[in-house]
Structures are given as structure tokens and as C-alpha cells.
N, C-alpha and C positions, 0 to 999 in steps of 0.2 A: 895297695898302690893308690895316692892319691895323683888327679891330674888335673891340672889349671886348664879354662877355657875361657877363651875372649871370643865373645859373639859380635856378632852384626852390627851389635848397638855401641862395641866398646866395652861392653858389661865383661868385667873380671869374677869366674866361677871357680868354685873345686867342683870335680865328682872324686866322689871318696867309700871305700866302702859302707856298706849300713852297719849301723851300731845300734844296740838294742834301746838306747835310750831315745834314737832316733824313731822309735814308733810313731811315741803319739803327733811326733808334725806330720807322719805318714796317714794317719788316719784322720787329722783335719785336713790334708789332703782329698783324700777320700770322700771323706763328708761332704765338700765343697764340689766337687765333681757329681754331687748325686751316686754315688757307686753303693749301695745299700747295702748290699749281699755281704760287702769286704767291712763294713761298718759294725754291720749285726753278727758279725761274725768275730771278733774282733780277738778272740785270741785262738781262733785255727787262723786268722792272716797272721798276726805275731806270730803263731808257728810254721806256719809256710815262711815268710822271711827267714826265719832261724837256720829253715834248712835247706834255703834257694843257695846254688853254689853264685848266681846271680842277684848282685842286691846291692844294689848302688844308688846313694843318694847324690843331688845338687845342691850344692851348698854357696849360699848366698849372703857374706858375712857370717852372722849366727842364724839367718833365716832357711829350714830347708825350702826348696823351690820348685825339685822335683825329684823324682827317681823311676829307677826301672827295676825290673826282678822279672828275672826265667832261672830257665835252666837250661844244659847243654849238657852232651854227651862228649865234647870236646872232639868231637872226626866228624859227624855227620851233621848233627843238628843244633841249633841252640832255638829253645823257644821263648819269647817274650809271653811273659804273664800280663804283664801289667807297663803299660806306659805313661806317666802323668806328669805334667809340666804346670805350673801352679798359670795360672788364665792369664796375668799381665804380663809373663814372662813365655808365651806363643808367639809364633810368627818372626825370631829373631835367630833361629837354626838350633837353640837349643836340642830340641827332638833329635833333629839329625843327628848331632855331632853326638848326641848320650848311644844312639842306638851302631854310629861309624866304631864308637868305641867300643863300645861289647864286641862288635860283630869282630875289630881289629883283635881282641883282643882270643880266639877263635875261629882264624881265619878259614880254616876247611869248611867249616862249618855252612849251610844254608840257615839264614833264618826265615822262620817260621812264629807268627802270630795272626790272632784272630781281630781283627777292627770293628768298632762301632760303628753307626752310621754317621756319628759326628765325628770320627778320626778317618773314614774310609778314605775322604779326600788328601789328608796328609800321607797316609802311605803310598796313595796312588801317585804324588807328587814325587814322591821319593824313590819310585817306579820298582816298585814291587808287584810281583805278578797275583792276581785273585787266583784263588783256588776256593774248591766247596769242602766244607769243615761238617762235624756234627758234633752238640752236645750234649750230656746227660748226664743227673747227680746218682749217685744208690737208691737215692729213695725214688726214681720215676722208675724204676726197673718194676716195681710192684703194679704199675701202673699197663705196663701192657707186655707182659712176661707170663706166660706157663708156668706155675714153678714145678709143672710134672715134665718141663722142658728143660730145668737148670739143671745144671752138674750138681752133686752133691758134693760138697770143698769138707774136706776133713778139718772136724772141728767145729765148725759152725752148724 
């Protein structure tokens, strides 16, 4: 489904779903943002987009501009992975309108994501409620885990 947006400024958008060729603007995205983890990682994020039921880019002419990608259980939840809006193209309801349409489009749904401390002001603008999150990769589990405390998982 693609869908036309006219923002604040006049500016004419698609959000269109992501197409694989549509990585590498995702990932100079990325780059430009500082986001390192999603850079150096760069083909588990191509496979995380593959198989985000969530994954929509902003397309501006041929330029992408931005995108978003979660995921949703389609009743209860949809969470936001990732929100990124290319720096010149901020502050003109872009954000909004990407995250009205996911949410539109999963109404039941609450959503749920976690903010930076340089996006924390935009969602609060957007008046979403704080809540306290936690995170952690496989590999910190070594870090302060018993492993005469772990379950034994058949197979590994």
C-alpha cells in the first residue's frame, strides 16, 4: 500500500512499503544518524527488515528520506524498532504522520518503543506516556549469569 503525504511545508511524500533494494539508502541513513550497532551489523539489519511485518520507507522523488520498521501482533501491540527521518526533513510533522499511519493502520494495537535522549523530546511532544524498559544482547548473559542457574534448552 502506498500513501501520498503533504506536510507542513507543502512537501509532496510517498510512504511505500521497503523494498530490498531500498537498504543501502537505509543504511546511509543509519550512518548519518551515528546509529553504529545497525551499520556494523549490516546484514542481521537487512535481515531484520526482511522480516519486519513493519517496514516502510519515505520517499522523496527517488531520494529515501525516511523510514520506520517494528513489528506488531496486530490485537495488542505494535512496537517501533527504529524511527528515522533524514535531519533537513525534522520538525515538519513527517514523524508524526509515519508513526499516525502505522498505528492507523493497527488500530487495537498500543504502541510501544524505546527513545533516545535526542528523540525523548519528540515523543513526549507527541504525548506518549514514559514507561521503564530493559535491555540486553545473548552475549551479556555471560556477563552476570550462573550457568549452574540456566535451564538446560535441548540441543544447545
Amino acid at each position: 500500500m502506498i500513501m501520498d503525504l503533504e506536510l507542513s511545508n507543502k512537501l509532496k511524500v510517498k510512504v511505500r512499503p521497503f523494498k530490498e533494494e531500498d537498504y543501502c539508502s537505509i543504511n546511509t541513513l543509519n550512518a548519518a544518524e551515528n546509529w553504529n550497532n545497525l551499520v556494523n551489523k549490516q546484514e542481521d539489519t537487512k535481515l531484520a527488515w526482511k522480516n519486519s511485518n513493519i517496514a516502510y520507507v519515505v520517499q522523496l522523488e527517488d531520494e529515501i528520506i525516511g523510514y520506520i520498521r517494528g513489528m506488531t501482533d496486530e490485537f495488542i501491540t505494535t512496537y517501533v524498532c527504529e524511527l528515522l527521518i533524514k535531519k533537513p526533513y525534522r520538525a515538519i510533522g513527517l514523524g508524526q504522520k509515519l508513526l499516525y499511519y502505522v498505528h492507523s493502520l493497527y488500530p487495537k494495537t498500543r504502541v510501544e518503543l524505546l527513545a533516545s535522549s535526542t528523540s525523548q523530546s519528540f515523543y513526549k511532544y507527541q504525548e506518549f506516556r514514559e514507561f521503564f524498559g530493559f535491555r540486553k544482547t545473548f552475549e551479556e548473559y555471560g556477563k552476570s549469569v550462573n550457568s549452574d542457574h540456566l535451564v538446560k534448552i535441548k540441543g544447545y
